[in-house]
C-alpha positions in Angstrom: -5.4 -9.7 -28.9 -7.0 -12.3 -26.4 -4.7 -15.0 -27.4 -1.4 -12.5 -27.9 -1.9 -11.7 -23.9 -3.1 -15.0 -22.7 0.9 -16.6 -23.9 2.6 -13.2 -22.6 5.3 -14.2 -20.1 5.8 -12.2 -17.1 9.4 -12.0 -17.6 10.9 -9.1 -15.3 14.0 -8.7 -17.7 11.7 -7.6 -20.2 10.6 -4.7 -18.2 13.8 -4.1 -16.9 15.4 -3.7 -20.2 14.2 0.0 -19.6 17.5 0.6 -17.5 20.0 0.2 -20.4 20.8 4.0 -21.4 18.5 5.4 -18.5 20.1 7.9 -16.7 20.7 6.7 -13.2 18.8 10.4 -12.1 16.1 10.0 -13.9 12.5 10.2 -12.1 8.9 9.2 -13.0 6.9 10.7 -15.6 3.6 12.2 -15.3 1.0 11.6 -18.0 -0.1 15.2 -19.3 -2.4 16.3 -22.0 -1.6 14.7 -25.5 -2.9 14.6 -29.2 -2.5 12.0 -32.1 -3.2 12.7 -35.6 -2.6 10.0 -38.5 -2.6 10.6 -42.2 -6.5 11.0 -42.4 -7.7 12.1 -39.3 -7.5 15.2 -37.2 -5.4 15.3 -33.8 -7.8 13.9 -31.3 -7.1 15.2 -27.5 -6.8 12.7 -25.1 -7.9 12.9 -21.7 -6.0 15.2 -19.2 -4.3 12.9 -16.3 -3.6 14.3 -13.2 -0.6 14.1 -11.6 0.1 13.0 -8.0 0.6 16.0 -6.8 1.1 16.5 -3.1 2.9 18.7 -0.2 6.3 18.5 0.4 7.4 16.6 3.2 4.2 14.4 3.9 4.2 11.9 6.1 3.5 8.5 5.5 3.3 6.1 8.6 4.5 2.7 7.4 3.6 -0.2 9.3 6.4 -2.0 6.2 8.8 -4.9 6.6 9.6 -8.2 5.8 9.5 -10.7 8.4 11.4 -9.2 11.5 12.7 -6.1 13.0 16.2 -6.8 11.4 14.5 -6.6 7.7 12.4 -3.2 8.4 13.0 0.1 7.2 14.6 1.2 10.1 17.8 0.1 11.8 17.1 -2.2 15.3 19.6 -2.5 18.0 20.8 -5.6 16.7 21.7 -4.3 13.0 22.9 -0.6 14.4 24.8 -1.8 17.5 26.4 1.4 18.8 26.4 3.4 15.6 27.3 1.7 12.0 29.4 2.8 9.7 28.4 2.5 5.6 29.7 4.5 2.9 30.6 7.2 5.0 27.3 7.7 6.8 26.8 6.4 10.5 23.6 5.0 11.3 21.8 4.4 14.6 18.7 3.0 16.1 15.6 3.7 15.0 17.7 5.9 11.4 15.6 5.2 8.3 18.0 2.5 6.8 20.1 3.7 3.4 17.6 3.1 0.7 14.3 4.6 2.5 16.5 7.8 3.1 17.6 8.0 -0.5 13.3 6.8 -0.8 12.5 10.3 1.1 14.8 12.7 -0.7 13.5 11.3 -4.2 10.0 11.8 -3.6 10.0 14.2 -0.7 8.3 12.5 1.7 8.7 12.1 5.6 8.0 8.0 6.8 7.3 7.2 10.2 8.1 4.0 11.0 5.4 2.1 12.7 6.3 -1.6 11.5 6.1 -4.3 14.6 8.7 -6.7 13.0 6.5 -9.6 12.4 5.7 -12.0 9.5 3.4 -9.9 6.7 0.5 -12.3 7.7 1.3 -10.9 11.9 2.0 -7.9 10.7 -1.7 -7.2 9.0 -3.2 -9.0 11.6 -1.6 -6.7 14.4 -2.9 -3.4 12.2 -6.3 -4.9 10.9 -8.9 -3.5 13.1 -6.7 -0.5 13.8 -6.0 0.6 10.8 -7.0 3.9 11.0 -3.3 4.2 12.8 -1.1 3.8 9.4 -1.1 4.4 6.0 1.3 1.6 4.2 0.7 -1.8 5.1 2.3 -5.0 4.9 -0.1 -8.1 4.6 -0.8 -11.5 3.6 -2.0 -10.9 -0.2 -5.2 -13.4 0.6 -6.1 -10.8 3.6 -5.1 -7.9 1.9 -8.0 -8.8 -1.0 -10.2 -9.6 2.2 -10.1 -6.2 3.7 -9.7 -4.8 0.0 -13.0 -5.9 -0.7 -14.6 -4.5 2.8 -13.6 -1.5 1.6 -10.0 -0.7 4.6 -7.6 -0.8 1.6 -7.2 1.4 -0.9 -8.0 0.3 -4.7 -5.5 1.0 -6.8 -6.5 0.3 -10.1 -8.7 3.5 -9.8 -5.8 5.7 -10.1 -3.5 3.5 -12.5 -3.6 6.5 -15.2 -2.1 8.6 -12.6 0.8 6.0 -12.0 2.5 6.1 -15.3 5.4 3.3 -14.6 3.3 0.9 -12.3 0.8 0.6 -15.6 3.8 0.6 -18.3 4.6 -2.8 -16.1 1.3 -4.4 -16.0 1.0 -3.3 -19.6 4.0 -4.7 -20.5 3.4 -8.1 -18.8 -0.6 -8.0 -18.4 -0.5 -11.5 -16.7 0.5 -10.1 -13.8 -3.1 -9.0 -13.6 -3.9 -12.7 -13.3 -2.2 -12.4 -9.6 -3.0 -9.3 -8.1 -6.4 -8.7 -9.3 -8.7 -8.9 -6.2 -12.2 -8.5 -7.8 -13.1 -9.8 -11.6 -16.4 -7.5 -11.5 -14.7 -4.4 -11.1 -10.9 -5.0 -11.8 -9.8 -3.5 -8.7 -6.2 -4.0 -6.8 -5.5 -3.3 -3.4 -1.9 -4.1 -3.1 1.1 -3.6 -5.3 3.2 -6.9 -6.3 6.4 -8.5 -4.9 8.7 -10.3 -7.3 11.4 -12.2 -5.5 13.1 -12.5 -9.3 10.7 -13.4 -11.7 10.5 -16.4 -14.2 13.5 -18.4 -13.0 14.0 -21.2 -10.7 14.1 -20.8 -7.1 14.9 -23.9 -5.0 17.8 -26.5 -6.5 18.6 -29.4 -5.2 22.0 -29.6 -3.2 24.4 -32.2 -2.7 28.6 -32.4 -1.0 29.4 -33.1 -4.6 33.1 -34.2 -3.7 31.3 -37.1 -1.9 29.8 -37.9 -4.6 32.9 -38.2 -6.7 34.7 -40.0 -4.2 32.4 -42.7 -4.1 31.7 -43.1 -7.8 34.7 -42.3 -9.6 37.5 -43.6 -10.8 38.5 -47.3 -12.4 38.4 -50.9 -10.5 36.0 -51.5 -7.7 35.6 -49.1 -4.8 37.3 -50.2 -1.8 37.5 -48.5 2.1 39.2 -49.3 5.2 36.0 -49.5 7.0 31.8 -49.3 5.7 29.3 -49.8 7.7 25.8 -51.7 6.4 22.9 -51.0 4.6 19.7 -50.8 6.7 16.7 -53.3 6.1 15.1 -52.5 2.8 12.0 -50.2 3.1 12.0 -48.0 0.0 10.8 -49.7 -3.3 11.4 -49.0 -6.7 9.5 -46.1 -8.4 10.9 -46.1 -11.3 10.4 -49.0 -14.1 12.5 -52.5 -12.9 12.7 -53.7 -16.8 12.6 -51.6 -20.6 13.9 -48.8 -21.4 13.8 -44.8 -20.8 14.9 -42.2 -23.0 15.8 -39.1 -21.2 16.7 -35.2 -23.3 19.6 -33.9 -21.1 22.3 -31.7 -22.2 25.6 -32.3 -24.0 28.2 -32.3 -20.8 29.3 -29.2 -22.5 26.1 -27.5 -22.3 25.6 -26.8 -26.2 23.6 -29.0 -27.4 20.9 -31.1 -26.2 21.0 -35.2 -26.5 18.9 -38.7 -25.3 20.4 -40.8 -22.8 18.7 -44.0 -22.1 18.1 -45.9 -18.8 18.5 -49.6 -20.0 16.5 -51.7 -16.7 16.5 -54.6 -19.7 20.5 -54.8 -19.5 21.3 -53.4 -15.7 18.1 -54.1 -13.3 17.3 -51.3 -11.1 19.2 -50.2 -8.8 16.8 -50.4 -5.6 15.7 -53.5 -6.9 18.9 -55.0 -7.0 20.0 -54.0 -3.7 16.7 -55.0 -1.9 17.1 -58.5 -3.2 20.7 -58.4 -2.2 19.2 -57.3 1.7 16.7 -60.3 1.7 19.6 -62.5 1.4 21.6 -61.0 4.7 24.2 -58.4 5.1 25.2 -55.6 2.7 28.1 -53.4 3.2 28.6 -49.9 2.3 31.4 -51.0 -0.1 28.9 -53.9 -1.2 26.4 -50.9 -2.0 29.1 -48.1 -4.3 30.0 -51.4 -6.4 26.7 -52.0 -7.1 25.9 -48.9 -7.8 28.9 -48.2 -9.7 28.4 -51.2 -11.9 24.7 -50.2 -12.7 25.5 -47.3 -13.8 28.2 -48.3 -16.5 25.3 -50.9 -17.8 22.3 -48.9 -17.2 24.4 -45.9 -19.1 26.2 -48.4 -21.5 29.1 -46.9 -20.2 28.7 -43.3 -21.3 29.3 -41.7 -18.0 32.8 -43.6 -18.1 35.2 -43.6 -14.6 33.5 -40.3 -14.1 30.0 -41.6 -12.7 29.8 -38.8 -10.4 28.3 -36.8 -13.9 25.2 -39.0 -13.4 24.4 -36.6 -10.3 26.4 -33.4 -10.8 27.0 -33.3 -14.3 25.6 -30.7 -17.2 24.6 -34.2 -18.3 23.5 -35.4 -15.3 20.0 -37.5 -15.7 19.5 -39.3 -11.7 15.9 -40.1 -10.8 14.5 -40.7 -7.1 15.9 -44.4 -6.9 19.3 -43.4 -8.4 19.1 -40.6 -5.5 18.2 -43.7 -2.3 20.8 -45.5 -3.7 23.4 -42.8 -3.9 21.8 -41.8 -0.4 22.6 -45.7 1.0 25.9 -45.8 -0.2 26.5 -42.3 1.8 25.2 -43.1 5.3 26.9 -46.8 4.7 30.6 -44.9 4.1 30.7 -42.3 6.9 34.3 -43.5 7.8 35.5 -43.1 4.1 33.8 -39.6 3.3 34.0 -37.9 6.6 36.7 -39.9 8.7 33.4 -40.1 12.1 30.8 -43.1 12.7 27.6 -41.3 11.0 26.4 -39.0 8.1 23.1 -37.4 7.9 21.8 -37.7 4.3 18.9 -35.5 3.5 18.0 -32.6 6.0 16.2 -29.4 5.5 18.2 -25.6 6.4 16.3 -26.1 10.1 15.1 -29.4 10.6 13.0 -28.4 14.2 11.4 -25.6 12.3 8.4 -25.9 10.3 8.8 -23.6 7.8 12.1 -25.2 6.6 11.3 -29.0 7.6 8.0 -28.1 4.5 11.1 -28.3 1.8 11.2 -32.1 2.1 8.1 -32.3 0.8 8.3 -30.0 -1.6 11.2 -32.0 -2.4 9.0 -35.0 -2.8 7.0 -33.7 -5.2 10.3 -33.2 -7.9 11.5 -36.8 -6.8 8.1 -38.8 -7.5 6.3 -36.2 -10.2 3.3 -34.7 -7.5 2.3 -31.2 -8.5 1.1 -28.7 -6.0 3.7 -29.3 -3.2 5.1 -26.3 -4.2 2.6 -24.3 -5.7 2.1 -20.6 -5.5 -1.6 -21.2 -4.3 -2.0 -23.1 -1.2 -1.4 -26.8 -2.9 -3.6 -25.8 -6.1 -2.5 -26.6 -9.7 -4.2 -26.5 -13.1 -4.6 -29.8 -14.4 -4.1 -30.4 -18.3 -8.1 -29.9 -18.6 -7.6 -26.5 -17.2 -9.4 -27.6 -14.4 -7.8 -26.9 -10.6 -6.7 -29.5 -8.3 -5.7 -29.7 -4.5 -2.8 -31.5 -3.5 -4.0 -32.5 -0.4 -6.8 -34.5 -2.1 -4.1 -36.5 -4.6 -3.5 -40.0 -3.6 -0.3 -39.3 -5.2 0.2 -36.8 -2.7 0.6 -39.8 -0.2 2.0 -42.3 -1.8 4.9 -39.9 -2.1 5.3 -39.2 2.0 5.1 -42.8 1.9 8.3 -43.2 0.3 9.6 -40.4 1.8 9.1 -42.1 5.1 10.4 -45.3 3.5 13.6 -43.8 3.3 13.5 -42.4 6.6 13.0 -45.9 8.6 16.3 -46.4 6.6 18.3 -43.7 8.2 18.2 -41.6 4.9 16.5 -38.6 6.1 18.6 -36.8 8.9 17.6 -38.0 12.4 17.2 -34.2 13.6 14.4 -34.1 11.2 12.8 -37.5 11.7 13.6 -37.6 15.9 14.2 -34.3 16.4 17.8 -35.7 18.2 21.5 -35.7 16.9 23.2 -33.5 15.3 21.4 -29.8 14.6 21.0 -29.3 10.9 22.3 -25.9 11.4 25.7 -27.1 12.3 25.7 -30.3 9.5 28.0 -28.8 7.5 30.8 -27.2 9.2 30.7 -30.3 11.2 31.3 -31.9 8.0 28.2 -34.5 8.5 25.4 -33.6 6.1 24.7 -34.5 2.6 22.1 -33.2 0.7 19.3 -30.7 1.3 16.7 -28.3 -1.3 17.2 -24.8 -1.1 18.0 -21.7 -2.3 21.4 -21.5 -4.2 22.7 -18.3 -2.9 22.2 -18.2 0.1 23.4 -21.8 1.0 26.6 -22.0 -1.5 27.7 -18.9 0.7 28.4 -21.8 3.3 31.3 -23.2 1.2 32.7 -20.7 2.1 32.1 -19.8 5.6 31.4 -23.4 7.1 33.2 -25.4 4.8 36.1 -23.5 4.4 38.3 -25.4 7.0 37.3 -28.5 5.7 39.6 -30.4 2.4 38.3 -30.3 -1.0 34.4 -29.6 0.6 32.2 -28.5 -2.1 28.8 -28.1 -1.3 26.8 -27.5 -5.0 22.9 -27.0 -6.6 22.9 -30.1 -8.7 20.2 -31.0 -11.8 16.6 -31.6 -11.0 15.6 -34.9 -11.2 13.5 -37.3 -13.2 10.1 -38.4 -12.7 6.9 -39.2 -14.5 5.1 -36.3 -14.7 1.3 -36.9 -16.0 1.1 -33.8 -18.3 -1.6 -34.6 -19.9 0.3 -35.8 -23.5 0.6 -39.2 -22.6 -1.9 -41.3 -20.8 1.1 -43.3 -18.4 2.7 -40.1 -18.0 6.1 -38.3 -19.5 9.8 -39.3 -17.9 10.9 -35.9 -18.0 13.0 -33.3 -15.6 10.3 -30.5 -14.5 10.2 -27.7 -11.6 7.3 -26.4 -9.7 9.7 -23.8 -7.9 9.3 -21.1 -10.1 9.4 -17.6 -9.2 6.3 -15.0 -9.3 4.3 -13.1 -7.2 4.8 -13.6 -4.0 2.5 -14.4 -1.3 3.2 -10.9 0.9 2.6 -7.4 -0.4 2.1 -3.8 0.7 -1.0 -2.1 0.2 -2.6 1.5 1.2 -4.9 2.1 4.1 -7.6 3.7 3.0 -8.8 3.5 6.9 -5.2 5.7 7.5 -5.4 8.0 4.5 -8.9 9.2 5.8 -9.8 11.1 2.7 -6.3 13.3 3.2 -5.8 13.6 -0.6 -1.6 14.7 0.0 -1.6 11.3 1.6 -3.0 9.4 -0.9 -0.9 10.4 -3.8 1.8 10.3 -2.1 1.6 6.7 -1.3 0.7 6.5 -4.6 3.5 7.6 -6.3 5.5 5.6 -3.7 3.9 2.7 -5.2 4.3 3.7 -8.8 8.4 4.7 -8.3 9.1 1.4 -7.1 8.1 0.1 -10.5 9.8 2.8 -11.8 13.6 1.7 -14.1 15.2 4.4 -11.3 12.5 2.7 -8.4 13.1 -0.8 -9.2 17.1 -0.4 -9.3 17.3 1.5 -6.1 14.4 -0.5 -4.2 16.6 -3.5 -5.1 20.8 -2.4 -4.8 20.2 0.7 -2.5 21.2 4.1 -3.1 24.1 5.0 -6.0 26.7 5.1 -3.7 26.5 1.1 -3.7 26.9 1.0 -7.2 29.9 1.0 -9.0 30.0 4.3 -11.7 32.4 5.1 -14.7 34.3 8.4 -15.0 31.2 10.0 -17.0 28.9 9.3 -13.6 27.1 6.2 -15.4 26.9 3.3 -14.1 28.9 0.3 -14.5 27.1 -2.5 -16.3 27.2 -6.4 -16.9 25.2 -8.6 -19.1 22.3 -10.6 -16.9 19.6 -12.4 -18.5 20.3 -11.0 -21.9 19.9 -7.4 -19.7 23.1 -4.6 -19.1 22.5 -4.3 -15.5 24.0 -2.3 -12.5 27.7 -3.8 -11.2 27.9 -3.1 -7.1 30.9 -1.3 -5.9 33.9 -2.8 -4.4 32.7 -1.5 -1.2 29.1 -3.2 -1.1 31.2 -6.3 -1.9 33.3 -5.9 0.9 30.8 -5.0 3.4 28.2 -8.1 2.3 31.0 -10.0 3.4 32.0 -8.1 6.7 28.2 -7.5 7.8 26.6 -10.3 6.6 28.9 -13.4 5.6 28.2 -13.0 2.0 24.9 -13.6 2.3 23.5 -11.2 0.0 19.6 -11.0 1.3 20.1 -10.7 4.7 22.9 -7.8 3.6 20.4 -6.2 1.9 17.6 -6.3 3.9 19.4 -5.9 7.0 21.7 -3.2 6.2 20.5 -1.7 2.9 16.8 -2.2 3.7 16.5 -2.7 -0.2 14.5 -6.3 -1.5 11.8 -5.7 1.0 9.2 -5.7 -1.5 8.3 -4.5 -5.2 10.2 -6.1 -7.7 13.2 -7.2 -6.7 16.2 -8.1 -9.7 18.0 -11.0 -8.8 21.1 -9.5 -10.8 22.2 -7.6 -7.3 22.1 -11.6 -6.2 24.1 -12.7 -8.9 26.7 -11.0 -8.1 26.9 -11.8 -4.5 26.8 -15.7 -5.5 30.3 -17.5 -5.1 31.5 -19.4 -8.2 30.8 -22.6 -6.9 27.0 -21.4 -6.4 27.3 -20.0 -9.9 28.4 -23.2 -11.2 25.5 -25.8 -10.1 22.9 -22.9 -11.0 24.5 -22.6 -14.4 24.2 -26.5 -15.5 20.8 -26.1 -14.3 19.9 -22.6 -15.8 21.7 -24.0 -19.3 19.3 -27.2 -19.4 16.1 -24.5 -18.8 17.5 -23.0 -21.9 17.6 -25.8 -23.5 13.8 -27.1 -22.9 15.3 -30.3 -21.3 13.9 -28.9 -17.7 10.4 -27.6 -17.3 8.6 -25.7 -15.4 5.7 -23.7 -15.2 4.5 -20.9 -17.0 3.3 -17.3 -15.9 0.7 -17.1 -18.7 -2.4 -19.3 -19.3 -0.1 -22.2 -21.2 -1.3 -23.9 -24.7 -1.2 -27.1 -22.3 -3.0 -25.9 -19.1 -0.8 -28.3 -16.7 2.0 -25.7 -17.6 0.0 -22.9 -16.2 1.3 -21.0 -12.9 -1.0 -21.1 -10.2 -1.8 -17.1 -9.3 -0.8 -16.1 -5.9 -4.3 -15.3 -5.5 -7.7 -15.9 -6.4 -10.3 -13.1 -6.1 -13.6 -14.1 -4.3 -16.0 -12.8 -2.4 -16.1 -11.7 1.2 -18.7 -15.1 1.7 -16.6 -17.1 -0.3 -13.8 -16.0 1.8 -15.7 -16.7 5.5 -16.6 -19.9 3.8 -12.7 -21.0 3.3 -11.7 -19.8 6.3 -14.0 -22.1 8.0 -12.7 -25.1 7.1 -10.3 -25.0 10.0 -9.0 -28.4 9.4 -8.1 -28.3 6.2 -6.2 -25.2 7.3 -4.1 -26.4 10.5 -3.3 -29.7 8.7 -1.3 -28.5 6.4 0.4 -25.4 7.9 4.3 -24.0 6.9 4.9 -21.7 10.0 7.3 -22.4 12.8 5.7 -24.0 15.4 2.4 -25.5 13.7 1.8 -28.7 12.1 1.9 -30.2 8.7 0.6 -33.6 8.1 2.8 -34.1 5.4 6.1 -33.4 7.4 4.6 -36.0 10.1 3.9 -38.7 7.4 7.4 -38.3 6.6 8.5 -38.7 10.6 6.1 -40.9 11.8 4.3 -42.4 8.5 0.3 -42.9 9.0 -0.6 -41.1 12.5 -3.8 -39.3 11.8 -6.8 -41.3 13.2 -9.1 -43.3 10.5 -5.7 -43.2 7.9 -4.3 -46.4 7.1 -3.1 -45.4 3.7 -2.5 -42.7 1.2 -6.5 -43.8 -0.7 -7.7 -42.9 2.7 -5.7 -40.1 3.3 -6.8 -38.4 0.4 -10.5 -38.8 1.1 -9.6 -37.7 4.7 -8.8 -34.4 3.3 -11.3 -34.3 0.8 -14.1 -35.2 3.1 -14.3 -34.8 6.3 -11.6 -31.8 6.5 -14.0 -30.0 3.3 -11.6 -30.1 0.8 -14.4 -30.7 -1.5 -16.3 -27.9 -0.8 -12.7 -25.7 -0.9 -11.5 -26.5 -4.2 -15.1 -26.0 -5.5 -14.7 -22.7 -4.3 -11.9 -21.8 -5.6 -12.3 -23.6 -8.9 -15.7 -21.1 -9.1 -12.5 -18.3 -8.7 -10.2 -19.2 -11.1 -13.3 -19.7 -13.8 -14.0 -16.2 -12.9 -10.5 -15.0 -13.4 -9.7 -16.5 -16.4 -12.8 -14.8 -17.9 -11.6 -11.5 -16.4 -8.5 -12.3 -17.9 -9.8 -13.1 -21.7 -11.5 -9.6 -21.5 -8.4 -7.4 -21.2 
């Protein structure tokens, strides 16, 4: 049984399959009094559950939300303007928004809305010594097991009998335990799980394909009216400069899965090749395509044919981080032929003067140069192939990574609003028809071809493969050349949780929030807590629902209308439609099917080469179970400790503010990228590494939490 649960996948469409043939009305079952009898023994009587019974209409004050007053329950003046209009019903100011009025009439309740509009970690820290004031929470999961354990949150594994669909789930996928457990002595949970989708990728890589093509394609040489030149050589090879590497990609048509090799023996590398050319004087942008061009018909033995542009954007594509600086030189060196203006900005984050988005570079850097824990679920923990943990921050590897990073920055390869914080606003890049490439979510930034690209000739702005690296897995001592992702979806880091502090013992109060809890988890719950009420959905003449195949799944189609209005009210960007508007995808577990849908063709197109080669094994990626081979194993969201253990980490204040991902803090990984070694007594990534290891107590911090995850992987074994 031990080893049946520890390889369980949490896969959400598993749990999810229970919407197929539900009816669309139906509501959450309470356990009652049963007996089971078998051939040769008489009917035992189980234990009588009690329901969650409580008073009609009781209130529940909800300090609830995502991240601002836009994505709260309740419509802000910004969202209801002077009264707005959807499926019939007007809304205004301070109105419960659709789904938390459909939320009410289901479980008849009343919710006052007491939610600030912050961040979940602001949000907490705004209620935490108050309290007694509310009775949902939104929090930081981290601080929601802090004040769990002191006793201010409710523990809801001590009522999981009487929450019939919230235990179906964790019985159905009992790794999720692995995440929200807050205690291993006692089992208990104080907050109930978000799923942004589950067990699928979440950031891509994202290139202005047609550039790509237009540089690399066709027969001859390449040849432009005007090029500028590459800048002195700073970046140097990472990948091999002679042999060979065999790489399993995809068939370009997606069936089948095949080896390509890299032959350095028979084309050189690329960076190689054009740092020698630099030391010699002058290279033109033209100068730079050829090159490129001609390495890849040797390095490929010419299997990419006139259509090089594959190597990148293909099914088949199989680039590595040199391939990408070289692409990236020939870019910034051909602004005249690809844009018509002086300058392109080649790799630049969503907002490059904003933390929280300017942390995707190195996140980035970690796929390019094979660096796990950049974008971990756990601070910048992973589990090494000994099962052991290991901090990021304390990885040589780490720095040698922001090294090259910064390399490629001194050659004007990383956007100069990022590195300078000057030039041209990342927000604008695209419709100003001057930024290449960026890592982010597919969704949400395809939308843009067709709301800032749209004026713009043959612009197509697409998620493109994951690259290759040497990853050191564990199987081979020098390490695997393989395509793998650490941006894998689970439990998120924000949750809501009960007030036990607000609930004061009032027992109507308590099941209520309960069964709020439990519905959400629900087949009817997690539908409606992620499309919105029924009147988004599109139904057949019998009243069902109209269905389409996701993930293997029959899931929910949205009506015409939604459609229309994502695109009215939110320029078909489907999460802020749906928190904004909706108020649906605030928490729980969200499907990304509603997403799906919302996700233009060319965004369907660069996720689907990238989903197929998932399917196919020939892009890895974590797993949410304790993997055969531990390096495979997810990082939980959290780690259960004590309330010492807890003090103890939140005392080492270094280690904390030097590696922050807020707006407005500091990251010393984004500034190695800006400004290389800054930090007093670090000359290079060795020291670095002992910097954070030492004297900011990463030592004693990953001690501590390797102590935690022993703990929880015993917990685990016992269930």
């Amino acid at each position: 049984m031990k080893k049946r649960v520890l390889v369980t996948l949490l896969v959400l469409a598993a749990v999810v399959t229970a919407f197929v043939g539900c009816s669309k009305n139906a509501v959450p079952v309470q356990s009652s009094t049963t007996t089971t009898a078998t051939a040769s023994t008489p009917a035992v009587e189980e234990k009588k559950v009690e329901p969650l019974t409580y008073a009609p209409g009781t209130v529940l004050r909800t300090a609830t939300g995502y991240n601002s007053k836009k994505t709260g329950l309740s419509f802000d003046a910004d969202t209801a303007g002077q009264g707005i209009t959807l499926a019939g019903v007007t809304y205004h100011t301070g109105d419960l928004k659709p789904t938390w009025v459909e939320v009410e009439k289901k479980l008849g309740i009343k919710i006052e809305d007491k939610y600030q509009g912050n961040s979940a970690t602001n949000e907490f820290k705004y209620w935490q010594e108050r309290l007694n004031e509310v009775d949902l929470v939104s929090g930081n999961t981290v601080a929601l097991n802090e004040y769990g354990a002191k006793g201010s949150l409710v523990n809801i594994a001590e009522y999981l009998d009487r929450m019939p669909n919230f235990k179906a789930y964790l019985e159905a996928n009992p790794i999720v335990r692995l995440s929200i457990t807050g205690d291993t002595n006692t089992g208990a949970i104080y907050f109930a799980p978000y799923f942004d989708g589950v067990n699928d990728i979440e950031r891509m890589p994202l290139m202005r394909v047609d550039w790509v093509e237009k540089l690399l394609d066709g027969a001859g040489s390449f040849s432009a009216a005007k090029s500028g030149n590459l800048k002195a050589a700073q970046y140097q090879p990472y990948m091999p400069t002679s042999g060979k590497v065999s790489i399993e990609t995809p068939a370009a048509d997606g069936k089948s899965v095949m080896t390509l090799t890299k032959d350095y023996d028979k084309a050189g590398n690329i960076v190689a090749t054009m740092n020698a050319a630099l030391a010699k004087g002058t290279v033109t942008g033209v100068q730079a395509v050829n090159m490129l061009r001609d390495y890849i018909d040797k390095a490929y033995n010419g299997y990419y044919g006139t259509k090089r542009s594959n190597l990148f954007i293909g099914q088949d594509a199989a680039w590595d981080a040199d391939e990408l600086v070289a692409l990236l030189r020939c870019v910034v060196a051909n602004a005249y032929t690809l844009n018509g203006k002086d300058s392109v900005q080649g790799l630049f984050s969503r907002e490059d003067n904003n933390l929280q988005r300017q942390v995707d570079l190195f996140r980035f850097a970690g796929h390019l140069f094979g660096v796990r824990g950049l974008e971990s679920r756990q601070d910048y923990l992973y589990v090494d192939a000994d099962g052991k943990l290991k901090d990021a921050r304390q990885e040589v590897a780490t720095y040698e990574a922001m090294d090259r990073m910064h390399a490629m920055a001194l050659e004007g390869l990383i956007s100069e609003s990022f590195v300078k914080a000057q030039g041209e606003n990342s927000g604008t890049m695209l419709e100003n028809n001057l930024g290449f490439m960026s890592y982010d979510y597919n969704q949400t930034q395809t939308i843009l071809n067709e709301t800032k690209l749209k004026n713009i000739p043959g612009a197509k702005y697409m998620a493109v493969m994951v690259p290759v690296a040497r990853w050191y897995d564990g199987t081979n001592a020098n390490g695997v050349y393989m395509r793998f992702t650490e941006s894998w979806r689970s439990v998120k880091t924000d949750a809501w949780a009960i007030s036990k502090d607000g609930i004061a013992g009032d027992t109507n109060k308590l099941n209520a929030a309960l069964a709020l809890f439990d519905y959400a988890f629900s087949p009817e719950g997690q539908i409606l807590l992620s499309y919105g009420p029924d009147v988004f959905i599109k139904h057949k003449a019998d009243g069902s629902y109209e269905t389409f195949l996701f993930n293997g799944q029959e899931m929910p189609v949205i009506a015409d209308e939604t459609y229309e209005l994502l695109w009215k009210l939110a320029n078909g960007n489907y999460t802020n439609f749906a928190r904004y508007y909706l108020g649906s995808t605030l928490s729980f577990a969200k499907s990304q099917a509603f997403e799906y849908q919302c996700t233009i063709d060319v965004g369907k197109e660069g996720a689907g080469h990238i989903s197929t080669a998932i399917g196919l094994g020939t892009v890895k990626h974590p797993e949410l179970a304790i993997a055969k081979n531990k390096w495979y194993t997810s990082v939980p969201t959290v780690l259960p400790g004590s309330t010492v253990e807890a003090d103890a980490i939140n005392s080492y204040t270094e280690l904390i503010q030097q590696y922050q991902n807020a707006k407005g803090k500091f990251s010393v990984l984004v500034d190695q990228i800006q400004n290389g070694y800054t930090t007093v007594g670090v000359k290079d990534a060795a020291s670095a590494a002992e910097k954070a290891k030492v004297e900011w107590s990463g030592a004693q911090y990953l001690q501590i939490r390797e102590r935690q995850w022993e703990r929880l992987v015993k917990f685990f074994e016992s269930l």
